[in-house]
N, C-alpha and C positions, 0 to 999 in steps of 0.2 A: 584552570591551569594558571593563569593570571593573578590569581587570590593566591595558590600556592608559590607562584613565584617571591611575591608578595612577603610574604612569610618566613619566607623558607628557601633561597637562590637554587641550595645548592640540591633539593629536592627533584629538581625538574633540569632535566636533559640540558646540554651545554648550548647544542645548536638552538635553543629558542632565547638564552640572555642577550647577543644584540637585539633582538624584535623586542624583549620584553623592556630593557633598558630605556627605551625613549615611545613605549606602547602608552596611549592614552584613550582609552577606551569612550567611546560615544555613543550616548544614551539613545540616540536616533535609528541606530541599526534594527532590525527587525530578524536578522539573519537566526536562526533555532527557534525562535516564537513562532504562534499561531498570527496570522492576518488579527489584525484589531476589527475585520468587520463581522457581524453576528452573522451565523451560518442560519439559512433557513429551513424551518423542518417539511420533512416531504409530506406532500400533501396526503391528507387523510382518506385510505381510500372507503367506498363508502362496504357497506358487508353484504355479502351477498348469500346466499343458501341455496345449495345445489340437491334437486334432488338425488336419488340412490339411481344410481347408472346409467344416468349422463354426461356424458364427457367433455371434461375442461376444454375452452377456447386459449387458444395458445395469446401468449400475450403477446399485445404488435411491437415489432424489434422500432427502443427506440435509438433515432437517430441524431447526435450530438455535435453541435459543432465546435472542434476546438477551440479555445482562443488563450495559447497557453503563454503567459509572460515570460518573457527570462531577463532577469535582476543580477547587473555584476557584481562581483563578488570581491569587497575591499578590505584593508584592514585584516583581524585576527582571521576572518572566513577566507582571504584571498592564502594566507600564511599555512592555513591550514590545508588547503587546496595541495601546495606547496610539496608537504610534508606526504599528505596520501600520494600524492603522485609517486615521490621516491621511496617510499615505501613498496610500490610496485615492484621494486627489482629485489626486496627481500623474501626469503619461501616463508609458507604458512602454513599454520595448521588449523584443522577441523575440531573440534569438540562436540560432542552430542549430548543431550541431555534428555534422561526421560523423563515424562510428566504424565503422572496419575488421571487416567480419562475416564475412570468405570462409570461414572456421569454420563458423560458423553454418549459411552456407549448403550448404558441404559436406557438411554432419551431416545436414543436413533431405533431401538428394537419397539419399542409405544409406538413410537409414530410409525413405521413400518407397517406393527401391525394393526395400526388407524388405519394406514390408504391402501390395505389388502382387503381390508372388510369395507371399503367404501368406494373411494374412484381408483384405485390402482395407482401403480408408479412404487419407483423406490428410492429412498433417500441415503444419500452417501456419507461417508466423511468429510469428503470432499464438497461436498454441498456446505456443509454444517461449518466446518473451518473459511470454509472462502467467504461466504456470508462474513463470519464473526470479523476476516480480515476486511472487508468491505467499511463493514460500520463504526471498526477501530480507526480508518484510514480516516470517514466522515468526521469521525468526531475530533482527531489530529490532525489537523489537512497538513500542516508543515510535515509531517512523513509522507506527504504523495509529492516531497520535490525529488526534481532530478537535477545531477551535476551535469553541464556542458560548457563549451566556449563559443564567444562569439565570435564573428567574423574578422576579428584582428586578432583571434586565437586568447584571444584572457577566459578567464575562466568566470562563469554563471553561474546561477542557478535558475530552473524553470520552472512554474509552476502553475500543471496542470487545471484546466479548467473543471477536468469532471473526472473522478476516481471511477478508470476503466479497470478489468481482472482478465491477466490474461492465463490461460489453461495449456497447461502443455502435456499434448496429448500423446500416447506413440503407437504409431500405426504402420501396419505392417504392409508393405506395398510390394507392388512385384520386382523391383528392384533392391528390396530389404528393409528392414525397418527406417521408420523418418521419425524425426519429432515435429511436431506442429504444434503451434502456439495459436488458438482460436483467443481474441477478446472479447469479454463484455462490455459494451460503453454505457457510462452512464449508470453505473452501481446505485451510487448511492442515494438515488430517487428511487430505487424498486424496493416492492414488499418481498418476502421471503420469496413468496409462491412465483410473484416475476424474474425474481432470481432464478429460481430451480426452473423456470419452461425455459428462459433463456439459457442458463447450463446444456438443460437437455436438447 
């Protein structure tokens, strides 16, 4: 928006030419990049081969501890903060979009009927997507931040130590339905298969 202001004043919305009038942008911000430090790959597991109708050992729930940083947030990312906030009190609308899955779908019917004729279980979409959102998250970690403020109320950002999934389940109870949000911690060190025990 900067570049365009740059360009172009009259292109970009009036409320952002004081900020952008005396904005000097600094190379040091890190704020929309990935961490400069190399992410490590999960450990390799080793293969194992199960004979025909013995049944998988669940995998052990692991246990993570957080240690999430939160980085305040100055300049164009505090300005922007700014803007989403006021933005708050305007309505919105939803858009939907479909996207072509017959892939997807054909892959989940193979595998299905792989673990019908071998260990049993059955694989969802919901497996298959949340997985895929898992490994996109690894591979982007700046999308697993979250917006907060700190304790003199300005605004941050935090950033998770380990790309948890949370599921939201709806379950029907004796006083009516509820929603419940079960998470998985620590996504992105699991193989698929520790994926899908830990889902299930």
């Amino acid at each position: 928006m900067y570049e365009q202001f740059l360009a172009n004043p009259s292109t970009v919305d009036s409320s952002w030419h004081d900020f952008f009038a005396d904005y000097r942008p600094t190379p040091c911000s890190d704020n929309g990049h990935p961490p400069r430090t190399s992410m490590q790959a999960p450990p390799k597991q080793p293969s194992v081969t199960r004979a025909r109708g013995q049944t998988a050992i669940p995998a052990q729930t692991q246990h993570h501890r957080e240690q999430d940083t939160a980085t305040p947030l100055r300049g164009a990312a505090a300005r922007v903060v700014a803007n989403m906030e006021t933005s708050l009190e305007l309505p919105t609308a939803t858009s939907v979009r479909a996207i072509p899955a017959k892939l997807l779908v054909d892959n989940r019917i193979v595998i299905n009927n792989r673990l019908k004729r071998t260990r049993g279980g059955k694989l969802s979409f919901t497996h298959l997507i949340g997985y895929a959102v898992v490994r996109a998250v690894a591979e982007h970690p700046q999308m697993n931040r979250h917006y907060t403020t700190d304790e003199l109320g300005k605004p941050a950002v935090v950033t998770p130590e380990h790309v948890n999934l949370g599921l939201a389940i709806d379950l029907h109870t004796a006083r009516g339905r509820s929603l419940v949000v079960a998470s998985i911690k620590g996504c992105e060190v699991m193989t698929f298969a520790q994926f899908w025990q830990a889902y299930e």
